[in-house]
C-alpha positions in Angstrom: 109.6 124.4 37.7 112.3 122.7 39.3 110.7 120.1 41.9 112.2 116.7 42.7 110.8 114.3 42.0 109.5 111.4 44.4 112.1 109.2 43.0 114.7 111.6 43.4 113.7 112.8 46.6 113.7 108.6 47.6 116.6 107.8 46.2 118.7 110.5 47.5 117.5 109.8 51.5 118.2 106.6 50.9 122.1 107.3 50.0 122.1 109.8 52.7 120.6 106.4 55.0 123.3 104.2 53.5 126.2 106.4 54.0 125.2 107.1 57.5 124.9 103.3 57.9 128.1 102.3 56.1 130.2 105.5 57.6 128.9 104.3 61.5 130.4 100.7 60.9 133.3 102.0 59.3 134.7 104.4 61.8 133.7 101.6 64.3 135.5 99.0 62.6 138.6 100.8 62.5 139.0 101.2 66.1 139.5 97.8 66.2 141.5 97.1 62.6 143.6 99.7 60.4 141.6 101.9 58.3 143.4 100.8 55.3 142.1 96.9 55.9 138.9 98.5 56.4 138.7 100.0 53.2 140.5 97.1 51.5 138.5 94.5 52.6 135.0 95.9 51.6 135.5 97.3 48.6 137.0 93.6 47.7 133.9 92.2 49.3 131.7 94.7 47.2 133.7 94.5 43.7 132.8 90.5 43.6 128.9 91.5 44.0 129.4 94.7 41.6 131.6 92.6 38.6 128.6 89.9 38.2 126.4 92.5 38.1 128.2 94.7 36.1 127.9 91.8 33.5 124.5 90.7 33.9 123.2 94.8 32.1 126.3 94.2 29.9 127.5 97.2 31.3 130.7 96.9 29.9 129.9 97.8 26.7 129.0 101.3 27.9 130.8 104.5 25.8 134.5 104.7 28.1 133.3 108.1 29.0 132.7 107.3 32.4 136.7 106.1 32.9 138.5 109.4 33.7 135.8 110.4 36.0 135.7 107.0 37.7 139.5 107.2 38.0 139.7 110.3 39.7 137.0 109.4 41.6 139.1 106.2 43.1 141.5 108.0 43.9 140.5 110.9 45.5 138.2 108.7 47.3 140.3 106.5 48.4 142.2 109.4 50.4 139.0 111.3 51.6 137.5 108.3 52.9 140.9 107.0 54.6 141.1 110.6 56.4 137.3 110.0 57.6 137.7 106.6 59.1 140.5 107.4 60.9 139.0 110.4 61.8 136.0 108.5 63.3 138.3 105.6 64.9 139.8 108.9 67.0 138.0 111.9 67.2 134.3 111.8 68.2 131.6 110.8 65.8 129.2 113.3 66.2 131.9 116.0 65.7 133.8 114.5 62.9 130.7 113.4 60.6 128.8 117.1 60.2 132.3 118.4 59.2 133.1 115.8 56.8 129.6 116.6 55.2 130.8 120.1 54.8 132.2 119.2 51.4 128.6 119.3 50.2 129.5 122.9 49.1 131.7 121.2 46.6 128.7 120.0 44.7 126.2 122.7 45.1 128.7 124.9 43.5 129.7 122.7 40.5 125.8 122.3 40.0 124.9 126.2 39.7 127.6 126.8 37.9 126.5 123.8 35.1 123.3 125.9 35.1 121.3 124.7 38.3 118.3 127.1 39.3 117.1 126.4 42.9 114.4 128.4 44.0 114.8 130.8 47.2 112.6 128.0 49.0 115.0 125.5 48.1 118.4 127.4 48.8 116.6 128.1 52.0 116.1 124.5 52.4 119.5 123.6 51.6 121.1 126.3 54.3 119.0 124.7 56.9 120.4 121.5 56.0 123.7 121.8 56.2 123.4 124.5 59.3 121.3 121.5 60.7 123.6 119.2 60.2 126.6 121.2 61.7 124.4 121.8 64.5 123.8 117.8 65.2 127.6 117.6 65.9 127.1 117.1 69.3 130.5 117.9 71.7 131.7 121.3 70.9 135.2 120.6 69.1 136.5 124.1 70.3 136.7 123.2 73.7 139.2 120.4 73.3 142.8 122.7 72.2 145.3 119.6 72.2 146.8 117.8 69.6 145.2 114.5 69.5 141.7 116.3 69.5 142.7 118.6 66.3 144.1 115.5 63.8 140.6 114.0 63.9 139.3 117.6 62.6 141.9 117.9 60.0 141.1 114.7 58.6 137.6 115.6 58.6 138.1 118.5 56.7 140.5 116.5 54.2 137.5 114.3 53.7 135.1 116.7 53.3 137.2 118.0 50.2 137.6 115.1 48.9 133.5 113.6 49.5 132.6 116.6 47.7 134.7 116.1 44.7 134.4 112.7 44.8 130.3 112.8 44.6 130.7 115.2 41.6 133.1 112.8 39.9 130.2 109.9 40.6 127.5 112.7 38.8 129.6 112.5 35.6 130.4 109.1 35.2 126.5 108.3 36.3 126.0 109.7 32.7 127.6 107.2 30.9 127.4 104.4 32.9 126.3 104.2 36.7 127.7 100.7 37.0 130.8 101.1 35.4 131.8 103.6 37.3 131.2 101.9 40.2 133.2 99.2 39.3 136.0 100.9 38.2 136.4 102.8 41.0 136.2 100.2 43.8 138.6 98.1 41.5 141.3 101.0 41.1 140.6 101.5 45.1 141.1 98.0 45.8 144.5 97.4 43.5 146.2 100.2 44.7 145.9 98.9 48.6 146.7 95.1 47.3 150.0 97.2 45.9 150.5 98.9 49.2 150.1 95.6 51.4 152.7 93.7 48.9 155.1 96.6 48.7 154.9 97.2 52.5 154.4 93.6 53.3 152.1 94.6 56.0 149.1 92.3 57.4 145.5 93.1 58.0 144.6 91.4 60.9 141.0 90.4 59.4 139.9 87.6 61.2 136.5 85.6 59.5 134.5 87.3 62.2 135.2 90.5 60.8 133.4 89.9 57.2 130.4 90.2 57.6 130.6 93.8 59.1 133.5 94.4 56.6 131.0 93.2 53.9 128.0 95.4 55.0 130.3 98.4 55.2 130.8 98.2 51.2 127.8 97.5 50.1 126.6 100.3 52.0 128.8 102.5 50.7 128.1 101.1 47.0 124.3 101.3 48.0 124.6 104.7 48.4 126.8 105.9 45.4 124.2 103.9 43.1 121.3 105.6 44.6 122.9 108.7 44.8 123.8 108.5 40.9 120.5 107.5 39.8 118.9 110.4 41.8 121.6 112.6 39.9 120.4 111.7 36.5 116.3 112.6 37.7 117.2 115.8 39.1 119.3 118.6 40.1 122.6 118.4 41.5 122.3 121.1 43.9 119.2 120.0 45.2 120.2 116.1 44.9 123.7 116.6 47.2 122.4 118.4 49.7 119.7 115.8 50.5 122.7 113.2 50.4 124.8 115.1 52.0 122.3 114.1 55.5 124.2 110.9 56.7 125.7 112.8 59.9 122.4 112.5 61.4 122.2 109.0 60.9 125.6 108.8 61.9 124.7 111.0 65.3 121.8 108.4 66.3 124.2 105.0 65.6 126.5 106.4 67.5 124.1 107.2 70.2 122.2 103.8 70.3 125.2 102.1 70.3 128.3 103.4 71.8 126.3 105.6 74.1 127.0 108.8 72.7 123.7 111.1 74.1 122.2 114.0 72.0 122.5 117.2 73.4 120.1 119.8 73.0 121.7 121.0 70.2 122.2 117.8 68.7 118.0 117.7 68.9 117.7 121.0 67.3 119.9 120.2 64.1 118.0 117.2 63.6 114.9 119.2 63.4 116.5 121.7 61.4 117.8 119.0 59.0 114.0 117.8 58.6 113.1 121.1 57.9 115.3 121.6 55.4 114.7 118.3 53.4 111.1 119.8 53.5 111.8 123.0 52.0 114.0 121.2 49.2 111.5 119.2 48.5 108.5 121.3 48.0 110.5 124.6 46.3 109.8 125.8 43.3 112.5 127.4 40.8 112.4 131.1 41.6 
């Protein structure tokens, strides 16, 4: 029988809760500062908590199996999650997010095909989900035809690619070393924008205010790649994106609660369906 655990289940929310988080304060943030000093900034902020860390479970010691996938992963997400902040600092929160979490398909795909066997209740589950989570977009995208409302959906899209390689990336490094890969992907992230910002000689315009915010966004965002790693190496990866793949609705009720963004009755249906989905992942059997 394949049935998450409680810890999997858990753990995998709770990336879903911190990518939400982290993804809301991001896209907020850079409608105020670049997107690249966004990213910058908190993954510096991050990679001094992660280092120590790192240290302390003498991570470092770990088989270097974990590097190629932790490259890639940098990289990649360095890109996707660029596209999706400036997506979110343009286009319209509760559109962009749901697409961006498209690239769940990305995952569920790699995982069958390493040998995953969801059961029709959880497949079920995991169609509601992500139908749910399209449907909590909120404003219709197709009724806005002009240019400056179509770049936010490209990005999206570009993100959602790149999310859903990226979390695949984090799934095979996780087997070697969960910390590790952390760390060498914010590092590799962080370099390559401190050789953009010499090269380019450009300035971030961070003022002190600005790091605490900057500072929550990457230890959200690390928060939720640890958890979401962890709940990786418990249980199945198809079953284990999909539930991580939720953060839209967070996303959707920040965006409410804060900038005044109202659900629509659509928006209250997708949340529902995206409960019901979790439900149906979590109590399917393998068929």
């Amino acid at each position: 029988m394949l049935r998450p655990s409680a810890v999997t289940f858990l753990l995998a929310l709770a990336s879903s809760a911190l990518w939400g988080t982290s993804d809301f304060l991001g896209g907020t943030a850079s409608r105020r500062l670049s997107a690249w000093a966004v990213i910058g900034a908190s993954e510096a902020l991050v990679l001094l908590l992660l280092v120590p860390f790192a240290v302390v479970l003498g991570a470092w010691r770990a088989p270097l199996g974990y590097l190629p996938w932790a490259l890639a992963g940098g990289a990649v997400g360095l890109v996707a999650l660029a596209a999706f902040y400036f997506a979110l600092a343009t286009g319209t929160m509760g559109v962009v997010a749901p697409i961006a979490a498209t690239g769940v398909a990305v995952p569920v795909l790699v995982g069958l095909a390493r040998g995953d066997t969801p059961s029709g209740v959880q497949l079920g589950g995991m169609v509601a989900a992500v139908c749910g989570v399209v449907l909590a977009s909120g404003p219709e995208a197709g009724g806005r035809r002009d240019r400056a409302a179509v770049r936010p959906l490209l990005l999206a899209l570009v993100a959602a690619g790149g999310f859903g390689a990226v979390i695949v990336f984090l799934a095979l490094g996780a087997e070697y070393s969960i910390a590790m890969t952390l760390v060498t992907m914010r590092a590799e992230t962080v370099l390559l924008l401190a050789v953009a910002v010499v090269l380019t000689r450009t300035t971030t315009g961070i003022g002190r205010a600005d790091l605490p915010v900057l500072a929550a966004i990457g230890v959200g965002d690390a928060g939720a790649n640890a958890t979401y790693s962890l709940a990786t190496q418990t249980g199945a990866l198809s079953v284990v994106a999909v539930l991580s793949s939720l953060y839209p609705a967070v996303t959707v009720v920040l965006a409410r609660e804060v900038h005044g963004e109202r659900l629509r009755p659509v928006q209250s249906v997708g949340i529902a369906v995206v409960l019901g989905g979790i439900l149906l992942i979590a109590s399917g059997g393998t068929g």
